[in-house]
N, C-alpha and C positions, 0 to 999 in steps of 0.2 A: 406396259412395263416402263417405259420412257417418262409418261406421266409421273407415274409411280416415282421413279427415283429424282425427280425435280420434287415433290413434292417432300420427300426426305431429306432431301438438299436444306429446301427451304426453311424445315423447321429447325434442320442441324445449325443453321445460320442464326435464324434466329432466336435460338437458345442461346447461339456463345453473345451475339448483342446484350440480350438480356442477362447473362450470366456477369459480364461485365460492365453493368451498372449496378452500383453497390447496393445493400439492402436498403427500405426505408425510403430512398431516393429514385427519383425519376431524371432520366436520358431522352433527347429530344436531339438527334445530332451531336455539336459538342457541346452542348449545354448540360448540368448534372446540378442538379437542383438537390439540395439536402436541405434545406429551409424547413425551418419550424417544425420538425422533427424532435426537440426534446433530447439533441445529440450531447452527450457530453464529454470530454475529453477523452475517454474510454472506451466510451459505445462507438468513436468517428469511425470511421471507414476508414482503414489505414492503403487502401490502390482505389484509385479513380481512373474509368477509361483514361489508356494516351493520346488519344486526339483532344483532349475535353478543351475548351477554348473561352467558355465561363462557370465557372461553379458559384454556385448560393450555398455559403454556408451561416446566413444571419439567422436571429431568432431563433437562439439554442442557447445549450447551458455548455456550453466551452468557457474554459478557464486559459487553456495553454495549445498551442499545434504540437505535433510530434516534431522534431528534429527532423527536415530530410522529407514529408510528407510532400509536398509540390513541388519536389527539383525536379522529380521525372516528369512532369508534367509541359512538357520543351513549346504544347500549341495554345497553352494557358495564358491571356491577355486581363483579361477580367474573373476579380473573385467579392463578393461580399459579406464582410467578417461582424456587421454591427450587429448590436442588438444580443450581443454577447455580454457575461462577467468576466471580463479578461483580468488575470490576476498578472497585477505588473511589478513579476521579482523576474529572479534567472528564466524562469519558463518560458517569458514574453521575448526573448534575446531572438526564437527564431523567426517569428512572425513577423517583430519588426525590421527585423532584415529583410527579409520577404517584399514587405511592404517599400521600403526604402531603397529596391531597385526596380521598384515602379515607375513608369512616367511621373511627373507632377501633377499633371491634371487627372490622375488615375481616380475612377471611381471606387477602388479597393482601398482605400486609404479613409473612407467619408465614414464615419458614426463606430469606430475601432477605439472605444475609451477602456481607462482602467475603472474596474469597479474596487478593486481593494491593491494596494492596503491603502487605509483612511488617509495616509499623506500625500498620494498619487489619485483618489477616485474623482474621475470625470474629467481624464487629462486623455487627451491623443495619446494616444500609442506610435504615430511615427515620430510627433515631437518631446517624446523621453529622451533626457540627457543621457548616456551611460551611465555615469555619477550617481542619478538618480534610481537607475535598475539596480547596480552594483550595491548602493544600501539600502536597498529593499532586500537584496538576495544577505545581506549581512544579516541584519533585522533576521532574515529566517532560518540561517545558521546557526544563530546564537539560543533561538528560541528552540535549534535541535537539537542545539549542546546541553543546553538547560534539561530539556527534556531525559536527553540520555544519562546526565547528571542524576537525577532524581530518581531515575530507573536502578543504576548502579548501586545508590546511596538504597534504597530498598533492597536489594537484593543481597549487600552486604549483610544490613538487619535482618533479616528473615536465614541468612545463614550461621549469622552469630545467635540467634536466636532458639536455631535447630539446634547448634554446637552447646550453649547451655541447658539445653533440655536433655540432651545424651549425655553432660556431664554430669550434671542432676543426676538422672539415672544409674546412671552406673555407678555414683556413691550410693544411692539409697540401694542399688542391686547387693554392692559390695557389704555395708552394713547390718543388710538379714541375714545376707552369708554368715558373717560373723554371728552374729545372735542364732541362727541357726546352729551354727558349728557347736557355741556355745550351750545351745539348749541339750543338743544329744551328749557332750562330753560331760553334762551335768548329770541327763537321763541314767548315762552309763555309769556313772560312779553313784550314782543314788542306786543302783540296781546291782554294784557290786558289795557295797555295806549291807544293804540288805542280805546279800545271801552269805556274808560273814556272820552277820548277825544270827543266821538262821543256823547256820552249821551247828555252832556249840549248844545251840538248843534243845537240835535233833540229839548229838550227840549228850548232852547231860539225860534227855528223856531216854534213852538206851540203856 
């Protein structure tokens, strides 16, 4: 019986280890390797064990970190971010802070470039001026505004466009009505001469 419940212990235990290394990635200690995975900003693994002490996240299709993904991370010394497309507008604000209270000789700093936009690619990421993020993220503003411009700008046309088509209509509805109205007040009087006409007919044939 004693056996028995060391042996339930044991897998109870280690299920919650393995439960708490993320999918995709392997745990070795504090080590958590997410490496060449194919992760992209989406798919990442948003909790990493609290012990972890290095994580690999190179060689993937990350563009941006989440906000706030590594601050719980308090035994986190070493992380490696290359080998990524890091898109260097607003997004990159938190990674390069991240990065930037690194030691200097920190190996998480090494091979972290911008792959877009075309004015920034193949520049460090820790040495972006602000200046330099802040109009990248303009740049991408502007192309949201444009965007939501042109949605607008369609949606107006497509409702003035419904709006002449029901005014259309309701003149050509309104028009048969008439010529309707008009055809029976015609019927009717063509159908009341007739049976004037017929009266003194009948009556002369009497």
């Amino acid at each position: 019986m004693k056996t028995l419940l060391c042996l339930l212990l044991f897998f109870e235990v280690r299920g919650q280890r393995s439960a708490a290394c993320p999918h995709l990635c392997s745990c070795v200690g504090g080590q958590v390797d997410c490496s060449s995975k194919s992760l992209t900003t989406s798919s990442l693994p948003t909790l990493f064990p609290a012990d972890t002490t290095e994580l690999h996240l190179h060689n993937n299709l990350l563009t941006s970190l989440p906000n706030g993904l590594l601050d719980t991370l308090t035994s986190l010394h070493s992380a490696s971010f290359h080998g990524n497309p890091w898109v260097c507008d607003c997004g990159v604000l938190y990674l390069q802070s991240w990065l930037l209270r690194q030691p200097a000789g920190s190996t998480s700093h090494q091979g972290v470039k911008c792959s877009s936009p075309p004015s920034l690619r193949g520049r460090l990421v820790v040495y972006l001026t602000e200046e330099e993020v802040l109009e990248s993220c303009r740049y991408w503003y502007c192309d949201l505004a444009l965007a939501s411009q042109v949605c607008l700008f369609v949606f107006v046309l497509v409702q003035a466009t419904l709006l002449v088509t029901v005014i259309v209509f309701l003149k050509r509805f309104e028009r048969l009505s008439k010529e309707g109205r008009r055809t029976r007040e015609e019927s009717s009087t063509a159908g009341e001469d007739m049976r004037e006409n017929v009266t003194p007919l009948m009556a002369s044939s009497i």
